[in-house]
Z-matrix of the N, CA and C atoms (Angstrom, degrees):
N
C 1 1.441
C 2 1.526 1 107.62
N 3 1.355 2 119.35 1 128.60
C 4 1.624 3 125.52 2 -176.62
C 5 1.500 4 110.06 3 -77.45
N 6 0.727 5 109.21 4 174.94
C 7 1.624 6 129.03 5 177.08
C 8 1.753 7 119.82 6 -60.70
N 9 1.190 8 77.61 7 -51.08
C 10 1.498 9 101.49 8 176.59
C 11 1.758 10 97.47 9 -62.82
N 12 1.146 11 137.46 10 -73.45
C 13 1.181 12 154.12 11 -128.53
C 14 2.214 13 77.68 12 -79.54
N 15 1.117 14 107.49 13 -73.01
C 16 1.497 15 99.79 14 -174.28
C 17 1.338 16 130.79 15 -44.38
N 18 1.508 17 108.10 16 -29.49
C 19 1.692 18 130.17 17 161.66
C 20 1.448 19 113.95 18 -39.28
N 21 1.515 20 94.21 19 -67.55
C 22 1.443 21 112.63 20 172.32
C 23 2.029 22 115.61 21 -44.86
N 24 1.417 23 96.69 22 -74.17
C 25 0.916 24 76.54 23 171.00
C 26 1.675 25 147.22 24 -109.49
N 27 1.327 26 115.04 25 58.45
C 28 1.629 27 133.23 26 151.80
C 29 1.541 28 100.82 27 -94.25
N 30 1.690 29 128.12 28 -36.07
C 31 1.587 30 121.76 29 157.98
C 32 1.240 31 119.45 30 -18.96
N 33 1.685 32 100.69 31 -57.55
C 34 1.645 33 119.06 32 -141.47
C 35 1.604 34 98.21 33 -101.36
N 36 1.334 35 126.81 34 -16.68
C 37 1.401 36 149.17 35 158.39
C 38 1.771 37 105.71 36 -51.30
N 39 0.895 38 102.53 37 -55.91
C 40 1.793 39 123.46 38 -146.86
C 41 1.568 40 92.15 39 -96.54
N 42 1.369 41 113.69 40 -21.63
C 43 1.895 42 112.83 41 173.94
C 44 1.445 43 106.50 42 -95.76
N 45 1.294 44 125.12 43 -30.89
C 46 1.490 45 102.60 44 159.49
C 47 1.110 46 134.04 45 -89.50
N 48 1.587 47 114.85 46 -12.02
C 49 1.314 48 99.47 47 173.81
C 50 2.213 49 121.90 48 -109.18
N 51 1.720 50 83.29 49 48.71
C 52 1.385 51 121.07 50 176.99
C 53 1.408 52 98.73 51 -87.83
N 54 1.419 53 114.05 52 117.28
C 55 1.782 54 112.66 53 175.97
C 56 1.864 55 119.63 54 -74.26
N 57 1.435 56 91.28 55 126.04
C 58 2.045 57 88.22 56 -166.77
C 59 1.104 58 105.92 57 -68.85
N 60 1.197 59 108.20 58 167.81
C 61 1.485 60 129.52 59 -176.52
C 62 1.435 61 109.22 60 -106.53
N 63 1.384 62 124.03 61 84.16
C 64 1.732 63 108.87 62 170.61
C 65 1.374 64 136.80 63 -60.42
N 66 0.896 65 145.55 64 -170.16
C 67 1.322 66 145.41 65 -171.13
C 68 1.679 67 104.68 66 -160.22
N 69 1.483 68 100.77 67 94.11
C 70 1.790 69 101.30 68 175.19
C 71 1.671 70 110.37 69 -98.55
N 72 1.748 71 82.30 70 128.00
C 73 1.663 72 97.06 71 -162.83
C 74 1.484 73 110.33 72 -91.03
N 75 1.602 74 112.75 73 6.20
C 76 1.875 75 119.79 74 -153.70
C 77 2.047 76 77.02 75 -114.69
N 78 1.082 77 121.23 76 49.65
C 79 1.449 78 98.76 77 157.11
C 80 1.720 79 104.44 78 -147.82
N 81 1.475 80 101.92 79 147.33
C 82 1.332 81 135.55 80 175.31
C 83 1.229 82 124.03 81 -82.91
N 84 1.272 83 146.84 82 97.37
C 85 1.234 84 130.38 83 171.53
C 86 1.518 85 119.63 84 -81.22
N 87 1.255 86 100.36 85 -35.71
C 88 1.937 87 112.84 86 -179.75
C 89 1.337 88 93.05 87 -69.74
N 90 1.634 89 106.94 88 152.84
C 91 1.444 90 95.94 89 153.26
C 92 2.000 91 80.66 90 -150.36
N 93 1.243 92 124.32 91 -1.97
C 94 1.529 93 102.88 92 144.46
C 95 1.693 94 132.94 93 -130.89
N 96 0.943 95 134.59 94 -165.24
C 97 1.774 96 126.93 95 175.96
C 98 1.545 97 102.57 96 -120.34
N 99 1.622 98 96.55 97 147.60
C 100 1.218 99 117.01 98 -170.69
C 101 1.869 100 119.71 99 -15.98
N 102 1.537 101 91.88 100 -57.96
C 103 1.343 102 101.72 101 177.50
C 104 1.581 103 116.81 102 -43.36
N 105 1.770 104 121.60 103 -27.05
C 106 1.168 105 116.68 104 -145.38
C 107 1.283 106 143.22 105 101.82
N 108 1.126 107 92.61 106 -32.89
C 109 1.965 108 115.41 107 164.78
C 110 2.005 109 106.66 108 -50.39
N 111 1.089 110 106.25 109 129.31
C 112 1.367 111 116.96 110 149.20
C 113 1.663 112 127.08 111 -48.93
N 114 1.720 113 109.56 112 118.25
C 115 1.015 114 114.12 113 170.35
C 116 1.543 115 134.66 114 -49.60
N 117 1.257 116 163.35 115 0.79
C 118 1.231 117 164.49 116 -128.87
C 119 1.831 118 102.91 117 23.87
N 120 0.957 119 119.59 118 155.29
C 121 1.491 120 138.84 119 167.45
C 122 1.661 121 106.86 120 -44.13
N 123 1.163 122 114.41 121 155.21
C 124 1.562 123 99.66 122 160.46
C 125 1.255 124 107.89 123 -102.13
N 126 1.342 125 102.82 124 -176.15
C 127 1.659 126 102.76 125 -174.83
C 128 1.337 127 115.41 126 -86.15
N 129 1.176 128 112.95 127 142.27
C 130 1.808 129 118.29 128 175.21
C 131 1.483 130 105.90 129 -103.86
N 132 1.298 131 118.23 130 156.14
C 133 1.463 132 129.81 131 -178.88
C 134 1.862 133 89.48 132 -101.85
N 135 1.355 134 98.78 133 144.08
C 136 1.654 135 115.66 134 -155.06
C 137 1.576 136 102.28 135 -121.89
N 138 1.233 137 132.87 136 -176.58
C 139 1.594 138 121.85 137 177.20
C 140 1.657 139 108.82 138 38.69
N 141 1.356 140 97.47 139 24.31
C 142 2.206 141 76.58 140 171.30
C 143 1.724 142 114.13 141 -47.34
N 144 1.496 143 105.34 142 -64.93
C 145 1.670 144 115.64 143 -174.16
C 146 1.333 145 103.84 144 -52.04
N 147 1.664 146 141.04 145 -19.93
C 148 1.007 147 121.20 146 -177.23
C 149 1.704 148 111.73 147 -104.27
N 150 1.268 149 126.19 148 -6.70
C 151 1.099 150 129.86 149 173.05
C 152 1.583 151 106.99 150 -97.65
N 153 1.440 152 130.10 151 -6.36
C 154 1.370 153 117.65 152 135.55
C 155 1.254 154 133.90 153 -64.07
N 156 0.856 155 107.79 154 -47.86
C 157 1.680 156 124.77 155 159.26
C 158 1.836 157 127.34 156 -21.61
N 159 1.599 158 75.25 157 -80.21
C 160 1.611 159 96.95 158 156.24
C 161 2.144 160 119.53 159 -39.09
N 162 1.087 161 85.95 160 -49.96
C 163 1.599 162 92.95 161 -179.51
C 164 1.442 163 112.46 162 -87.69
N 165 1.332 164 142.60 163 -15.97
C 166 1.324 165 131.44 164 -153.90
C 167 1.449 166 78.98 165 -123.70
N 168 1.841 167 147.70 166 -61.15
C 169 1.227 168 126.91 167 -175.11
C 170 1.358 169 128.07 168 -31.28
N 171 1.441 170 98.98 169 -58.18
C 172 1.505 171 92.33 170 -172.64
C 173 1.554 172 111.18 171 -68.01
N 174 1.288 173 143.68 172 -38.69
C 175 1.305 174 132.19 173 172.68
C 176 1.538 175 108.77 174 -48.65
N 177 1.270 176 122.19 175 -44.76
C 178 1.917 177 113.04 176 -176.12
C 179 1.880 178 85.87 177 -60.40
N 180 0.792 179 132.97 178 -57.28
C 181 1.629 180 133.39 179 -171.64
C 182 1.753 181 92.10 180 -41.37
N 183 1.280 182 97.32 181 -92.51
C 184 1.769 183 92.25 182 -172.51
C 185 1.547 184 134.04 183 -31.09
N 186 1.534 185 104.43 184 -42.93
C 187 1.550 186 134.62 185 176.54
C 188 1.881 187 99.34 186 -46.04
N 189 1.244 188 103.82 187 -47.83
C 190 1.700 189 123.82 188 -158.39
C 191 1.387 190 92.41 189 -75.44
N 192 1.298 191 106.80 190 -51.89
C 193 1.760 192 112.04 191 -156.89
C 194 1.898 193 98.90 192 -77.76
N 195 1.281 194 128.90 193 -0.85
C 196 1.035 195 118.18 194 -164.74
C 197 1.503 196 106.00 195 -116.78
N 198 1.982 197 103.90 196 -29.15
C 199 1.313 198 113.73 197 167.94
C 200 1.609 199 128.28 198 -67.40
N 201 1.476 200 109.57 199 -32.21
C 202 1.361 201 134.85 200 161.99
C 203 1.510 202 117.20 201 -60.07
N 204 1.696 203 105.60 202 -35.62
C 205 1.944 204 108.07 203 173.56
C 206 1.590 205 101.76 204 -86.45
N 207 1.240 206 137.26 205 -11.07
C 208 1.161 207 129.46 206 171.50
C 209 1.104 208 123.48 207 -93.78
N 210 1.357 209 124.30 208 -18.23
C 211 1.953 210 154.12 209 175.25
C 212 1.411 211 89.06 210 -73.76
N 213 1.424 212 138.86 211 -61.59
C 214 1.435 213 130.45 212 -177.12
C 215 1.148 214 122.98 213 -48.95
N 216 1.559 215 108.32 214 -65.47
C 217 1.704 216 130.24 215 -169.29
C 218 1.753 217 96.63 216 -51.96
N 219 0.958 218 123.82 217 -46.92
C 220 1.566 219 133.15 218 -150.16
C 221 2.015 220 89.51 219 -83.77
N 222 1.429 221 114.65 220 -36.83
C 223 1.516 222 94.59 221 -171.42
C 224 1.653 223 88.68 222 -92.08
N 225 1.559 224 125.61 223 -35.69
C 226 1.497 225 105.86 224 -175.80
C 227 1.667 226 115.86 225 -46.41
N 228 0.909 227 103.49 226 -30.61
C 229 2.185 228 126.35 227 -176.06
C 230 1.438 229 114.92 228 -67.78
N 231 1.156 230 97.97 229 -27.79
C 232 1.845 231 111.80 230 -169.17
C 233 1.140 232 97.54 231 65.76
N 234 1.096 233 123.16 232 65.54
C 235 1.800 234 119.84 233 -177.35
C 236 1.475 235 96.52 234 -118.58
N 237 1.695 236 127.91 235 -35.72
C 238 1.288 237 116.23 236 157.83
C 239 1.741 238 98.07 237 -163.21
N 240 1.152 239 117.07 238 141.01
C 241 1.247 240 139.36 239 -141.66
C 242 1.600 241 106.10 240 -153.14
N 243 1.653 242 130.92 241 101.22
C 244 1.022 243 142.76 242 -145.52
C 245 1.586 244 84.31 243 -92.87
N 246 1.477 245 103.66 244 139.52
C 247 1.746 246 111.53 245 -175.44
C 248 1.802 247 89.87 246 -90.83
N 249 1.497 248 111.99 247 146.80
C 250 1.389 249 124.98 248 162.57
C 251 1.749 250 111.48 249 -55.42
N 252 1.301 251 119.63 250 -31.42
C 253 1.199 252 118.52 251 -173.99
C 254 1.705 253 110.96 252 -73.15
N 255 1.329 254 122.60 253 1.58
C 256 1.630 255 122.34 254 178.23
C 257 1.568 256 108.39 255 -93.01
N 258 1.172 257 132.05 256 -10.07
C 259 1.321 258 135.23 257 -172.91
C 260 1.433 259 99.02 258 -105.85
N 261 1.042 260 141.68 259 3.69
C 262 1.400 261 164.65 260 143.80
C 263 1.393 262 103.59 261 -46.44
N 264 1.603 263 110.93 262 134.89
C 265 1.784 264 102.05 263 -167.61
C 266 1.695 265 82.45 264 -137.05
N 267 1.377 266 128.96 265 16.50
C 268 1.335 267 123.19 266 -152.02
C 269 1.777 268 104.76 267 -68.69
């Protein structure tokens, strides 16, 4: 390994393990105008629980329907085939 090449990388070492700087864009400092008047509220995002919802139902749906098409194929195949004797609690 050259000289050059190790230069490079303790650079490329030393730039990632440089701590980032974020930039949070959800804060207010005003909360009135010159005059004194009250700012209005900011806006809130509304339906959170239902726009999870929206997104996580249908994947358990798909997830199910794909685990159930792979549960078939595999016992139609004899590839694995659950013995009656495991549901047995004797």
């Amino acid at each position: 390994m050259s000289v050059n090449t190790a230069a490079n990388f303790c650079i490329r070492s030393k730039f990632l393990l440089r701590p980032r700087q974020f930039t949070v864009l959800n804060v207010r400092n005003l909360v009135s105008k010159k005059s004194g008047a009250l700012l209005p509220k900011p806006r809130t995002v509304s339906f959170g629980l239902i726009r999870v919802a929206v997104a996580v139902v249908p994947g358990l749906f798909i997830g199910a329907g794909i685990s159930k098409t792979m549960a078939n194929f595999l016992e139609e195949n004899d590839l694995f085939v659950p013995s009656d004797d495991d549901d047995e609690d004797d």
